[in-house]
Structures are given as structure tokens and as C-alpha cells.
Kinemage of the C-alpha trace (Angstrom):
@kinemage 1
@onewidth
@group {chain A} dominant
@subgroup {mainchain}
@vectorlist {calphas} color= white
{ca unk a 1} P 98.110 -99.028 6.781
{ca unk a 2} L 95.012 -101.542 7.401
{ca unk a 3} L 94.619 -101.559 3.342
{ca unk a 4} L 97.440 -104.325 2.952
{ca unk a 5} L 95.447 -106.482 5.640
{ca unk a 6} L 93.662 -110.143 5.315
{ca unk a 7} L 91.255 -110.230 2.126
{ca unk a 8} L 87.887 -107.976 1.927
{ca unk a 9} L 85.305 -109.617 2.590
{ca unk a 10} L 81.360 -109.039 2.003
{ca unk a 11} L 78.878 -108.937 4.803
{ca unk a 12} L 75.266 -109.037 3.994
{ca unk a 13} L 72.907 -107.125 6.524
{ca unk a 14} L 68.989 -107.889 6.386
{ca unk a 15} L 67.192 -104.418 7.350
{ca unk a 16} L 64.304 -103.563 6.625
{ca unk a 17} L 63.035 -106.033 3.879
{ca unk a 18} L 66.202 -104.650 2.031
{ca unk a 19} L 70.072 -106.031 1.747
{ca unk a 20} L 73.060 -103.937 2.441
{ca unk a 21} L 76.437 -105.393 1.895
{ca unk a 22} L 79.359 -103.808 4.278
{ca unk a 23} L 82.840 -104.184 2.917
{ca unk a 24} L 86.339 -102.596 3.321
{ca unk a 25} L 86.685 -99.993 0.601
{ca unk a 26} L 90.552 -98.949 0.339
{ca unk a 27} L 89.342 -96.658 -3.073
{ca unk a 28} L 86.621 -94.938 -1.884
{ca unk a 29} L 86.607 -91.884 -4.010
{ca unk a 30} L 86.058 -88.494 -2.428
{ca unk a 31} L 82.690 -87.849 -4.603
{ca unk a 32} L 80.828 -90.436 -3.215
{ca unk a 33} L 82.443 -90.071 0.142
{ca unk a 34} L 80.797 -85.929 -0.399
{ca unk a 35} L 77.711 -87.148 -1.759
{ca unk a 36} L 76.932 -89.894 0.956
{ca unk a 37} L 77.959 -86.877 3.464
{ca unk a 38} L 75.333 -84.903 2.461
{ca unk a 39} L 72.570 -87.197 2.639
{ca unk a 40} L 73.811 -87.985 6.783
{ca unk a 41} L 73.977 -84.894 9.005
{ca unk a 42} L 77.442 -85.030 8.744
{ca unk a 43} L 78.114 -82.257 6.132
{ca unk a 44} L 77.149 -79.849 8.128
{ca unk a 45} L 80.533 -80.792 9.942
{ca unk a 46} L 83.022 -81.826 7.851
{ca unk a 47} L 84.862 -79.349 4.543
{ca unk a 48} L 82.940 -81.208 1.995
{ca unk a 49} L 83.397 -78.098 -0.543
{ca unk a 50} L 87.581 -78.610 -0.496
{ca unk a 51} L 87.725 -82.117 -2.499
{ca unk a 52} L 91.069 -82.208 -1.748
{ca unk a 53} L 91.256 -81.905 1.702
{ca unk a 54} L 88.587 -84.719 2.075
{ca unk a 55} L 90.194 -86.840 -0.480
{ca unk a 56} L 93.377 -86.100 2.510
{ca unk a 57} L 90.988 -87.479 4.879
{ca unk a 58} L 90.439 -90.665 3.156
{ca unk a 59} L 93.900 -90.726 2.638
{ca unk a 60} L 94.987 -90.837 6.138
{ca unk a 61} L 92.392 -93.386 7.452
{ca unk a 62} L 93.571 -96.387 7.829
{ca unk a 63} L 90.137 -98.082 7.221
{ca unk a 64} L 86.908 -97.115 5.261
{ca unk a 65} L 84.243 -99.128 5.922
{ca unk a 66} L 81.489 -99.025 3.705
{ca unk a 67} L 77.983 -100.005 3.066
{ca unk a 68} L 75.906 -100.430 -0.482
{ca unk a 69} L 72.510 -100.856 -1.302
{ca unk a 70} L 71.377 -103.359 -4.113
{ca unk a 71} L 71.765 -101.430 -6.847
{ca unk a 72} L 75.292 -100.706 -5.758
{ca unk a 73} L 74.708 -96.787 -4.029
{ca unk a 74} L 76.962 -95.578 -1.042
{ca unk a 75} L 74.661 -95.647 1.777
{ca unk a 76} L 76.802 -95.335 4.587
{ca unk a 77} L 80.658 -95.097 5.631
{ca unk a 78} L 83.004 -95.631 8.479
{ca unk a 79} L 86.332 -93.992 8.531
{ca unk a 80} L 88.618 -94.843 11.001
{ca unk a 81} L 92.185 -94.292 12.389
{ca unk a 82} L 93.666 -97.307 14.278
{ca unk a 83} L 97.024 -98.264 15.583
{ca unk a 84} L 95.954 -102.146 15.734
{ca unk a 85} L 96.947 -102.231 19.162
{ca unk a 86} L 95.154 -99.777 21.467
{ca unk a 87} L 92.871 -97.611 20.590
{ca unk a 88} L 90.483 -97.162 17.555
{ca unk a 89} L 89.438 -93.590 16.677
{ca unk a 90} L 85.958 -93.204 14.837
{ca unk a 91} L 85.819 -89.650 13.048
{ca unk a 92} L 83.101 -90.188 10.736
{ca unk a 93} L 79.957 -92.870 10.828
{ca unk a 94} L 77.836 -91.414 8.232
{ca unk a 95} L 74.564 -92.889 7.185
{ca unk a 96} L 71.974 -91.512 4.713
{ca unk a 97} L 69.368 -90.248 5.955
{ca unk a 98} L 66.458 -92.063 4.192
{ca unk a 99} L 68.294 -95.301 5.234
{ca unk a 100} L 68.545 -94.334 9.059
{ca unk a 101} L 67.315 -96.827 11.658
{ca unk a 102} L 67.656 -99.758 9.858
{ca unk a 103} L 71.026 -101.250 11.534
{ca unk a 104} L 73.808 -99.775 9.167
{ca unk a 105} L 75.692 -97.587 11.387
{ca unk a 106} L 75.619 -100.630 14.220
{ca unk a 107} L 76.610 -103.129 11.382
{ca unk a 108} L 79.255 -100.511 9.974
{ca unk a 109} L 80.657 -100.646 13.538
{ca unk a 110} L 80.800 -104.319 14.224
{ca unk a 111} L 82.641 -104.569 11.133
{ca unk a 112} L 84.946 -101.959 11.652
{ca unk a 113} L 85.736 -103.048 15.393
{ca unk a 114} L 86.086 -106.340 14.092
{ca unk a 115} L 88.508 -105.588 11.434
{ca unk a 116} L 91.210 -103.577 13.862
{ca unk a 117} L 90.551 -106.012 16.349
{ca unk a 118} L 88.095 -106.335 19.467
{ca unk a 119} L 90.752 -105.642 21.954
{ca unk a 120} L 90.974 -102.098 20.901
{ca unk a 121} L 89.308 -99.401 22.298
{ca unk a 122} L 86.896 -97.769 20.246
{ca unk a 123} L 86.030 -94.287 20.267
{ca unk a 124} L 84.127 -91.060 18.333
{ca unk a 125} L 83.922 -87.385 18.881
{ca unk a 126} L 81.154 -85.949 21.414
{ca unk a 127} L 78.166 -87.239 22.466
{ca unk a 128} L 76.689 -88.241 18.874
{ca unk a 129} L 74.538 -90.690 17.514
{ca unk a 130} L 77.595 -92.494 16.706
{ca unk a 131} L 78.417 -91.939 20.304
{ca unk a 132} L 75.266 -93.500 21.442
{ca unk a 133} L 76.211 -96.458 19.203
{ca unk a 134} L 79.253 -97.196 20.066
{ca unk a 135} L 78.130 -97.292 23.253
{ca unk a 136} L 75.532 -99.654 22.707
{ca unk a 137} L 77.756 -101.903 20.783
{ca unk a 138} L 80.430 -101.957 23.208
{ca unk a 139} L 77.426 -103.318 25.806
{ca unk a 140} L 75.982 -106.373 23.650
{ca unk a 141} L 72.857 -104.119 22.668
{ca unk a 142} L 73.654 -103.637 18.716
């Protein structure tokens, strides 16, 4: 499990006149994980009326990546499964809405990839925003 891995660290993005920290967040809890679904798109796609089986899907990443605004409010996640070797699986790369285009995803990304290690491959489901970035990142365009 990534969780026991070097120390967490705090990343400061600059966006939009506005700071976002992006840190490694072993605890996320499942409401916030819910709540910060429902401000993405991403609800629409993932069980976020069975707590438990998301607070499964937390359970089973092996990192959670997350990013804050100033006063401390989930604005975005990245879940990922990873065998530290290979490949890097991206299920979810949610950011809220109102904070969209600003550089979170991208930065939630870098600091994901960087964390299981650039030599993995890194991949998400379908041909979705997160798609797109991944893609982009991957090329040297983030």
C-alpha cells in the first residue's frame, strides 16, 4: 500500500489569483470524497448513495491525491491503483466544477505520477477529460 511511503508532502499551485495545496491524503473520508463528487461530473458515474461501497473504494486505492483551497475545502481528488512498477490506473480525477480550468486536475496528475513513479504507465477509463489530460501530461503540455 503507497500509504506507508516517503513523507507527505505539500505542493502549492498558483491558479487563478488563488492557492491550492495538493497533498497525499491516506484518511480521506468518504463524505468529502461524496461531496467533492458531486460538485465534478463524476457523480453521475460513480455509487455515491452506498457510503460504504465508496468508503471500499478509498479503501482499495493505493493513493488519494488531493487538493484544498485556502480555507481548507476538498476541491479536487485523484484516486489511484498502482503496482509501483508498471502501470498506474487512474479511476477517478474529480474536480469541482466552479474550480475547473484552473490547473488542478493537471497538478493532481503530476503529483500523482510523480508519487508512483514516472516510469509507470499511466492510464484512465475512456476518452474523458481526464483522458485528454493525461494525455497532455504525458506530452510536456500540462
Amino acid at each position: 500500500v503507497v500509504s506507508a511511503s516517503p513523507p507527505q508532502r505539500m505542493i502549492v499551485v498558483t491558479a487563478a489569483r488563488k492557492s491550492f495545496g495538493c497533498e497525499i491524503e491516506a484518511n480521506l473520508t468518504p463524505a468529502e470524497f461524496i461531496d467533492v463528487l458531486r460538485r465534478s461530473t463524476l457523480a453521475e458515474r460513480r455509487p455515491v448513495e452506498d457510503v460504504v461501497r465508496i468508503a471500499r473504494m478509498l479503501a482499495g486505492a493505493d493513493l488519494v491525491v488531493t487538493s484544498r483551497d485556502e480555507g481548507g475545502t476538498l476541491v479536487g481528488v485523484s484516486r489511484a491503483i498502482t503496482d509501483l512498477a508498471c502501470c498506474t490506473y487512474l479511476p477517478d480525477l474529480a474536480v469541482d466544477a466552479a474550480h475547473q480550468g484552473q490547473g488542478i486536475g493537471r497538478e493532481l496528475i503530476r503529483v500523482t505520477h510523480e508519487h508512483v513513479g514516472l516510469a509507470t504507465r499511466f492510464d484512465s477509463v475512456g476518452g474523458s477529460r481526464s483522458g485528454q489530460l493525461l494525455s497532455a501530461c504525458r506530452h510536456g503540455a500540462a
